[in-house]
Every structure is written in C-alpha cells, then in structure tokens.
Biotite code that builds the C-alpha atoms (Angstrom):
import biotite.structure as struc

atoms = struc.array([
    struc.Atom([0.000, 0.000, 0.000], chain_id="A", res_id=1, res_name="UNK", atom_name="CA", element="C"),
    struc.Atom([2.708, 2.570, 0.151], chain_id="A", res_id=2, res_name="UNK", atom_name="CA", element="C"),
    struc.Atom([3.808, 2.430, -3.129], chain_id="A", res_id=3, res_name="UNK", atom_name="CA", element="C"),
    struc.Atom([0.318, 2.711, -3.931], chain_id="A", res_id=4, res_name="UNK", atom_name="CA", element="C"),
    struc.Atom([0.495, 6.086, -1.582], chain_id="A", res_id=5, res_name="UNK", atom_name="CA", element="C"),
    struc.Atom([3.762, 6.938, -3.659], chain_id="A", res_id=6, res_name="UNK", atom_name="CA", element="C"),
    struc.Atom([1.713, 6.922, -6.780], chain_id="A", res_id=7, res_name="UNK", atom_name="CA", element="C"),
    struc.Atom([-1.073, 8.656, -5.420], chain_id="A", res_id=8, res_name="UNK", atom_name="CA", element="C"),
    struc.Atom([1.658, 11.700, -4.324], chain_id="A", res_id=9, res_name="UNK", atom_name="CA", element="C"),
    struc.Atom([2.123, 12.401, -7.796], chain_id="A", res_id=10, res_name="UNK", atom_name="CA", element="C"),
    struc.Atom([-1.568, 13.463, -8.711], chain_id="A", res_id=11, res_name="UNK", atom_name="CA", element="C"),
    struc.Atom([-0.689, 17.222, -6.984], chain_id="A", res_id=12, res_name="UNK", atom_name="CA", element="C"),
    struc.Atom([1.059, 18.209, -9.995], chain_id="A", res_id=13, res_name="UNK", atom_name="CA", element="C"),
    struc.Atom([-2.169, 17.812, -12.227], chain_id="A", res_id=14, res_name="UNK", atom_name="CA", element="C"),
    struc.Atom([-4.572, 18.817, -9.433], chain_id="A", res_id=15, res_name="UNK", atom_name="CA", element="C"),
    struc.Atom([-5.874, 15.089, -9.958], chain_id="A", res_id=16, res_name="UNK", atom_name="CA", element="C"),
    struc.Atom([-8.045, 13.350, -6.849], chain_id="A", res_id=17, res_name="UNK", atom_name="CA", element="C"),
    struc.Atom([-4.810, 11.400, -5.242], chain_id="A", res_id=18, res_name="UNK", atom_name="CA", element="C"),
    struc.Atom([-5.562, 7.511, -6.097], chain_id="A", res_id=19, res_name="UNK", atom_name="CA", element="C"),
    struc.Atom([-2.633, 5.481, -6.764], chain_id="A", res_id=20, res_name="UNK", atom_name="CA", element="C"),
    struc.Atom([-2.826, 1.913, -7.395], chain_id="A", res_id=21, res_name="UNK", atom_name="CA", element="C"),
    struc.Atom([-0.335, -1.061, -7.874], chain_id="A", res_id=22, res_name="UNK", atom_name="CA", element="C"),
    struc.Atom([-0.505, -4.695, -9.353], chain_id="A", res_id=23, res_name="UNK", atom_name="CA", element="C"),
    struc.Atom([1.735, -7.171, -7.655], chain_id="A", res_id=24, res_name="UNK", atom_name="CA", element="C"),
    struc.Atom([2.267, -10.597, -9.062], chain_id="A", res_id=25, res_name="UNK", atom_name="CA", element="C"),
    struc.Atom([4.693, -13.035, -6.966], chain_id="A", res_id=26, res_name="UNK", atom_name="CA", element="C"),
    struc.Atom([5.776, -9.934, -4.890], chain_id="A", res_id=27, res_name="UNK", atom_name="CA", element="C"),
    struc.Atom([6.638, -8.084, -7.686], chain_id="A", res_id=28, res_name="UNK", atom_name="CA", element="C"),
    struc.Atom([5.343, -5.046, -8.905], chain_id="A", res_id=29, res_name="UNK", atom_name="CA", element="C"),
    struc.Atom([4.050, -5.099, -12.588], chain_id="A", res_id=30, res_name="UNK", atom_name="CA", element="C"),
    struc.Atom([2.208, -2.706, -12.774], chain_id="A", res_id=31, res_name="UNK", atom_name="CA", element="C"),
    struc.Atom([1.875, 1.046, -11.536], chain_id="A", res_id=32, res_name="UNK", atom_name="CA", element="C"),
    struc.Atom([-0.908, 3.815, -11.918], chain_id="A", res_id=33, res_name="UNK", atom_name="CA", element="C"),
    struc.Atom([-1.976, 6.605, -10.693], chain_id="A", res_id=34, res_name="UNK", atom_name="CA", element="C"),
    struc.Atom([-5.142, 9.182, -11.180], chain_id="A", res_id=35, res_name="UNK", atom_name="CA", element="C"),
    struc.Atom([-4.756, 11.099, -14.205], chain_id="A", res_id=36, res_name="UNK", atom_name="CA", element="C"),
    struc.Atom([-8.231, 12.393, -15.003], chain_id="A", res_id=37, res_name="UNK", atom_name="CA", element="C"),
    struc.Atom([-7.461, 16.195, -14.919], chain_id="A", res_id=38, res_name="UNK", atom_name="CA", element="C"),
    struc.Atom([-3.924, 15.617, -16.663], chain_id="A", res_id=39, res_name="UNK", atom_name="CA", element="C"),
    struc.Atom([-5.600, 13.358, -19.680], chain_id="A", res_id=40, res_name="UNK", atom_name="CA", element="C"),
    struc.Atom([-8.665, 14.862, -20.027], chain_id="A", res_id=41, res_name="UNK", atom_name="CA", element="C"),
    struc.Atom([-10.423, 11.598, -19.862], chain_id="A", res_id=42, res_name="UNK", atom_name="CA", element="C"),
    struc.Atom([-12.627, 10.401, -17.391], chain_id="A", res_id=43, res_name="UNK", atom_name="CA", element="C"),
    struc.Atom([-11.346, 6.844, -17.741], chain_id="A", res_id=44, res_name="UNK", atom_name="CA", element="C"),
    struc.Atom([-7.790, 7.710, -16.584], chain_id="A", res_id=45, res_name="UNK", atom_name="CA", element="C"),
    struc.Atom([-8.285, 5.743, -13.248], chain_id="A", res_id=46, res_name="UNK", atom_name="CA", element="C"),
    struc.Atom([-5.664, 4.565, -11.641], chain_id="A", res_id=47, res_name="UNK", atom_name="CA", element="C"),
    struc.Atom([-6.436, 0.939, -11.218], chain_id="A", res_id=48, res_name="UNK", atom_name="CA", element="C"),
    struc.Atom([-7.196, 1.265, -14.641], chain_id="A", res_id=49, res_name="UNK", atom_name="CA", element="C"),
    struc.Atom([-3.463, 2.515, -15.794], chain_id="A", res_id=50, res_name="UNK", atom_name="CA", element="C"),
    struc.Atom([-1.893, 0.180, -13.318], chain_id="A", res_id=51, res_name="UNK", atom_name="CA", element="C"),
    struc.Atom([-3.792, -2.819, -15.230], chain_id="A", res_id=52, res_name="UNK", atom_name="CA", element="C"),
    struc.Atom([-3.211, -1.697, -18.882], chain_id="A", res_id=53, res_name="UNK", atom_name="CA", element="C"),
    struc.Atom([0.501, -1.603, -17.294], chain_id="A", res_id=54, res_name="UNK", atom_name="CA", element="C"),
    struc.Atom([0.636, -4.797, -15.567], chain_id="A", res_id=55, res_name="UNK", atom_name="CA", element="C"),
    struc.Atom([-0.910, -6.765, -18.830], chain_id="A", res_id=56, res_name="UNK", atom_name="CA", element="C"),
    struc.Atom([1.409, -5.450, -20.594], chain_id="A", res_id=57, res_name="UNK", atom_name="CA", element="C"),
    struc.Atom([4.029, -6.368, -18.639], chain_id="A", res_id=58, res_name="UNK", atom_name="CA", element="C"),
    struc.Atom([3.546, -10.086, -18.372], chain_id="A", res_id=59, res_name="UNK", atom_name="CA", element="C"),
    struc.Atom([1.922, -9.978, -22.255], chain_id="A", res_id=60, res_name="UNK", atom_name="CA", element="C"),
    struc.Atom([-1.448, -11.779, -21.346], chain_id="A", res_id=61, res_name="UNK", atom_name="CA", element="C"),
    struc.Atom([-4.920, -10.031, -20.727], chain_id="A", res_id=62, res_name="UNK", atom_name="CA", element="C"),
    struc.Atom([-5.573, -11.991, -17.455], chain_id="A", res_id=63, res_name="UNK", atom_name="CA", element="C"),
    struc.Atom([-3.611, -10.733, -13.876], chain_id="A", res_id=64, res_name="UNK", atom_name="CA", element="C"),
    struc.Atom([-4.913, -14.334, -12.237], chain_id="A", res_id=65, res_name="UNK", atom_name="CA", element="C"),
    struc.Atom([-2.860, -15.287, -8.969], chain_id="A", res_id=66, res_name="UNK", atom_name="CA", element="C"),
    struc.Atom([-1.944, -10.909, -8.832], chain_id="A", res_id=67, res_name="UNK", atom_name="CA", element="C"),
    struc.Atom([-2.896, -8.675, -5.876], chain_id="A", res_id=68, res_name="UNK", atom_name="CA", element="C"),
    struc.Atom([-4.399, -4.716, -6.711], chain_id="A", res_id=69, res_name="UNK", atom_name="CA", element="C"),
    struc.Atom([-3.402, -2.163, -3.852], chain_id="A", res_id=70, res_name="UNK", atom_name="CA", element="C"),
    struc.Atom([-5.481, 1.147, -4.212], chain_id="A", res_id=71, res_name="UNK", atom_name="CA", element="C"),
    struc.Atom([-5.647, 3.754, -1.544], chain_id="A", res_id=72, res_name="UNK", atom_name="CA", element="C"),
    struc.Atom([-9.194, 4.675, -2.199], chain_id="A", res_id=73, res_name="UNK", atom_name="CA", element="C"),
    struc.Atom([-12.232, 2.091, -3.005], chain_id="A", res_id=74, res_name="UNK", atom_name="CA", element="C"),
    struc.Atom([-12.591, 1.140, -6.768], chain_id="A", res_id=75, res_name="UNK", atom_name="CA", element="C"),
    struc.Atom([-15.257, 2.749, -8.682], chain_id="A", res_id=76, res_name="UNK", atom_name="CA", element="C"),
    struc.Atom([-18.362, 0.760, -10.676], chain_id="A", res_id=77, res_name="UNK", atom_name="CA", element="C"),
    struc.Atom([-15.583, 1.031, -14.368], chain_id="A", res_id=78, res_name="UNK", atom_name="CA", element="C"),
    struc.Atom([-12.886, -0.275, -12.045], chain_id="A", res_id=79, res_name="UNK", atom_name="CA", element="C"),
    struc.Atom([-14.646, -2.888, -10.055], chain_id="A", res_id=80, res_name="UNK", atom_name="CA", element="C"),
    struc.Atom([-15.655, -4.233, -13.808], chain_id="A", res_id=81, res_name="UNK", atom_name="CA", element="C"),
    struc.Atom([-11.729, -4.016, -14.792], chain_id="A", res_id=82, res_name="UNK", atom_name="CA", element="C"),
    struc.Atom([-10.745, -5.819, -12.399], chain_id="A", res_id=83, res_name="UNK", atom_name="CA", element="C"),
    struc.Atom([-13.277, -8.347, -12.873], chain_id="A", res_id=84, res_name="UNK", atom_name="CA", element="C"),
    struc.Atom([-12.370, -8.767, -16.696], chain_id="A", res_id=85, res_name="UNK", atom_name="CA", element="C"),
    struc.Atom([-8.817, -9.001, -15.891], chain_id="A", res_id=86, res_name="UNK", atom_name="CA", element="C"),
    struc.Atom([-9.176, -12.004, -13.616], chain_id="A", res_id=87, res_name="UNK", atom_name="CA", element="C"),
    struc.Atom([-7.432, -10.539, -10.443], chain_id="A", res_id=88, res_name="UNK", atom_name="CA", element="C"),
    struc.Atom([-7.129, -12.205, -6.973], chain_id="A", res_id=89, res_name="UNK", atom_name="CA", element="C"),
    struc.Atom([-7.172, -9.939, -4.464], chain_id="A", res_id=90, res_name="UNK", atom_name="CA", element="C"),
    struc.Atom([-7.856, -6.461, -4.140], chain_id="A", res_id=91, res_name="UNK", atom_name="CA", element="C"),
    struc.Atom([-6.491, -4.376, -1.698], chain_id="A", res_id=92, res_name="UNK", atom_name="CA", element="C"),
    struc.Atom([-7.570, -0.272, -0.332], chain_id="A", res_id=93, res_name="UNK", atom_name="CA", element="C"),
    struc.Atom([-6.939, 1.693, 1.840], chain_id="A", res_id=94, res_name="UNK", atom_name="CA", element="C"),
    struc.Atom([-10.227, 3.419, 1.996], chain_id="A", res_id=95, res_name="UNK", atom_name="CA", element="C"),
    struc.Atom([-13.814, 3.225, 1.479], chain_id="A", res_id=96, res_name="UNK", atom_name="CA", element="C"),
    struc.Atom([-16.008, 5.037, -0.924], chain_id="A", res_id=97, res_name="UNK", atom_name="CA", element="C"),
    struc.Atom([-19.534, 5.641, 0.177], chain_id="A", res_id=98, res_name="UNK", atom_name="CA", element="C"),
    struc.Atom([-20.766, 7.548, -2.332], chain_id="A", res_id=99, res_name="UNK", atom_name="CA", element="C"),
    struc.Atom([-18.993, 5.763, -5.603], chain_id="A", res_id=100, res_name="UNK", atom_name="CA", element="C"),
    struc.Atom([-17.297, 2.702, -4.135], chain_id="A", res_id=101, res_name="UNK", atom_name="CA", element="C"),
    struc.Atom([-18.074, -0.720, -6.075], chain_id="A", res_id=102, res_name="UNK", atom_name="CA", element="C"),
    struc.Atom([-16.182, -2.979, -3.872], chain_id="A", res_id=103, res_name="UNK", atom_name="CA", element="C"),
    struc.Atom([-18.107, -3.314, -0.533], chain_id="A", res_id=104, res_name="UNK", atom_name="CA", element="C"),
    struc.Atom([-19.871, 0.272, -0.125], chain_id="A", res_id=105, res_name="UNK", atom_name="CA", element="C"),
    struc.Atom([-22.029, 1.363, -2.334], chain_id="A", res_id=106, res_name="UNK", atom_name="CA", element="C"),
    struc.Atom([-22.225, -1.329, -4.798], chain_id="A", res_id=107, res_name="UNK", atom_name="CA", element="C"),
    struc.Atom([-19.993, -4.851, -4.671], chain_id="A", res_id=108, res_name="UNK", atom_name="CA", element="C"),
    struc.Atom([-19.270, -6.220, -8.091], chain_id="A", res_id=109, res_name="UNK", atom_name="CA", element="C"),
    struc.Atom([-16.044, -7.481, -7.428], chain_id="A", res_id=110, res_name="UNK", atom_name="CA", element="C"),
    struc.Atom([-17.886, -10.136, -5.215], chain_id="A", res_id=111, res_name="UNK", atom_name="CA", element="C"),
    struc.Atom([-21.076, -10.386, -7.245], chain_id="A", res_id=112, res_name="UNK", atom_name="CA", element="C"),
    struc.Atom([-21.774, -14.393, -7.596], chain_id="A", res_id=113, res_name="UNK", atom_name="CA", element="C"),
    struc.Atom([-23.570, -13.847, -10.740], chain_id="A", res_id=114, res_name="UNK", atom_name="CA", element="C"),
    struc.Atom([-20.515, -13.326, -12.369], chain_id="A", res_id=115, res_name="UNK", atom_name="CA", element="C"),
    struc.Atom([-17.967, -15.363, -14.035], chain_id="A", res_id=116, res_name="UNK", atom_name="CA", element="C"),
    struc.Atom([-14.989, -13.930, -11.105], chain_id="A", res_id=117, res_name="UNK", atom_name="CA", element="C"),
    struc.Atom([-14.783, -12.767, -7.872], chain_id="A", res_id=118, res_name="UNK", atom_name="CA", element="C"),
    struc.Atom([-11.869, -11.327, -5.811], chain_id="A", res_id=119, res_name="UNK", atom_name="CA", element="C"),
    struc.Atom([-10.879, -11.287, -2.357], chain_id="A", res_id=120, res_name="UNK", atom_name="CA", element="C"),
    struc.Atom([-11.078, -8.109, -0.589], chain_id="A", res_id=121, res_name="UNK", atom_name="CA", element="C"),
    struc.Atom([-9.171, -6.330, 2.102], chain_id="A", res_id=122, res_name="UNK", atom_name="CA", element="C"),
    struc.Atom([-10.118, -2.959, 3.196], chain_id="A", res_id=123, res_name="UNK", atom_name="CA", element="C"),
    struc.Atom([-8.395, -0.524, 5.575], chain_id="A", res_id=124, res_name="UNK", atom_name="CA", element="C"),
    struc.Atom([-4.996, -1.166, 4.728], chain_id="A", res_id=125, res_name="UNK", atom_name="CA", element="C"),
    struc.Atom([-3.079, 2.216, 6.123], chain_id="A", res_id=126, res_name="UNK", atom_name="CA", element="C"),
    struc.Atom([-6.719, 3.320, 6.190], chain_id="A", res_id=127, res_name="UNK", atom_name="CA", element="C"),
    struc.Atom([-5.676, 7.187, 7.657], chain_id="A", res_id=128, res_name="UNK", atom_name="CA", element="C"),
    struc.Atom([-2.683, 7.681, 5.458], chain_id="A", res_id=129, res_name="UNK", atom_name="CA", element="C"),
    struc.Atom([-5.045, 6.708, 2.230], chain_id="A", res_id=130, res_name="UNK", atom_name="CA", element="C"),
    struc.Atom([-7.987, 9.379, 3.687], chain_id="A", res_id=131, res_name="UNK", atom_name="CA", element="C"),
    struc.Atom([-6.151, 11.903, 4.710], chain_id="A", res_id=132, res_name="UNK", atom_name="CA", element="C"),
    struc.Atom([-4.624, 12.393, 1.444], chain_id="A", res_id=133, res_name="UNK", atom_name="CA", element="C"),
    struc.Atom([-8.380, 12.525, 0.331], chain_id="A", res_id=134, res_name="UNK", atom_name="CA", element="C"),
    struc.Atom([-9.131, 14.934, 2.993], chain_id="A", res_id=135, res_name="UNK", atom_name="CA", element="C"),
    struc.Atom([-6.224, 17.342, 2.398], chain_id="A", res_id=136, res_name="UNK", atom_name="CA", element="C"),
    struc.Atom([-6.772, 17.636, -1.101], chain_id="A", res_id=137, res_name="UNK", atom_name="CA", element="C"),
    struc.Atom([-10.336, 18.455, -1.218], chain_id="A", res_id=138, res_name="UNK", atom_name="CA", element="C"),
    struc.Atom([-9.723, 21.296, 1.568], chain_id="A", res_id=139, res_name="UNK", atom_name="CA", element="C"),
    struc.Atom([-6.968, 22.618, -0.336], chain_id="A", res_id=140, res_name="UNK", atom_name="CA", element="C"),
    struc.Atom([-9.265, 22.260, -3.138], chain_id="A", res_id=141, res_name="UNK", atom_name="CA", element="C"),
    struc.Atom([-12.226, 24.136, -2.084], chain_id="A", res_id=142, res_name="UNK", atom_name="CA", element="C"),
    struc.Atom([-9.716, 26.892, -0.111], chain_id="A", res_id=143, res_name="UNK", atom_name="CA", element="C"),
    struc.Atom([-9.337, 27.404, -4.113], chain_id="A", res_id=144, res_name="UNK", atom_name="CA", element="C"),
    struc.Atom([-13.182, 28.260, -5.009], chain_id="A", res_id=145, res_name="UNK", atom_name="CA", element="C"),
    struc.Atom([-12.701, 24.864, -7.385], chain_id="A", res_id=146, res_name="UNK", atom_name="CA", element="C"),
    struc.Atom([-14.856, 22.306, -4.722], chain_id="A", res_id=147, res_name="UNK", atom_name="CA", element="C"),
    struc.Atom([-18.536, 21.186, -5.796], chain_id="A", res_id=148, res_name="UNK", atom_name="CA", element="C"),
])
C-alpha cells in the first residue's frame, strides 16, 4: 500500500483526486498507476485502470490471475468491472467510498456471484494515510473556489 500512496503523491502536480494503485504478481510489482483524469482529459484515466493496462502489458497476457491490486481509495463501478475482466485475486484499499465505491460500499461487483470472477477483498490497509490524502486535497481544493 505505500507504493500505492507513492503513486497517489504524484496526482498534486495535475490537481488530480490522489488515487494510486499497484498490481503485484509473486511480490513483484508489474504494474503502476496513478489518477490522471485532470492531466488526460479523460474520465477513464483511473488509476487501477493505468496500473492494469501496465501490468498486462508487462507479463503480455490479458488476465492478472494469482496478482494482488493495492489502491488507496475504493474502486469505482468502471474499475470494479476491470478488475473483474482481468481475472485478479485480491484487491487491496486503503479506503472506502460511500458515495462511488463498487467494492463493498455502495455497490460490490467485485464479489457479485452472478458473475464469471470474484476477488478477495481487504479494506483498511493504512486506512488514515489513504484518507487523509483525500481529505487534504479536497480542503486545499475548495480553499481554491474549485470544490462542488
């Protein structure tokens, strides 16, 4: 989880929501991502997402089976389905998401029996270190006048 927090750091520079995510396969890390909405342009830019496209690259095969996701924030409905379609093990976050999350809180498809995978879940994994990232960065973002 704290590389995942080391790839969350770097979504200051964009003024991106800080969400960083790694892929581990046989305690290695294969794949790295972070949030890059704002910096993109695209609303797909996720950071489990980039970590995956990374990781699946890396070993040259579309499925992550036997690999481990750390995120510092709940995945999202798009990422819950990722990580579905990719086949991974375990997922990993340091947070939860009540008003988005789609791994326990608000929806749980990465556990849904009606489909074809399911992962294990850990939450709360350096829990405070994952929020208060959050938490800092939407102050400092409303201090700004840019909050909703």
């Amino acid at each position: 989880m704290k590389e995942a927090l080391k790839e969350a750091r770097k979504c200051s520079r964009y003024e991106d929501v800080p969400i960083g995510a790694v892929v581990v396969l046989d305690d290695e890390i294969i794949g790295r991502g972070y949030n890059q909405v704002e910096k993109l342009n695209d609303s797909t830019a996720h950071a489990e997402i980039i970590a995956i496209k990374k990781a699946v690259k890396h070993i040259n095969y579309k499925h992550l089976i036997n690999s481990t996701l750390y995120v510092t924030l709940e995945p999202c409905p798009m990422c819950s389905g990722s990580i579905v379609l990719s086949r991974i093990n375990k997922v990993v976050f340091g947070t939860s998401d009540p008003k988005a999350g789609a791994s326990g809180s608000l929806y749980n498809i990465i556990q849904d029996k009606r489909l074809n995978h399911r992962c294990e879940v850990i939450t709360g994994v350096l829990e405070e270190e994952c929020s208060q990232l959050l938490k800092d960065f939407f102050k400092k973002l409303r201090k700004k006048g840019n909050g909703k």
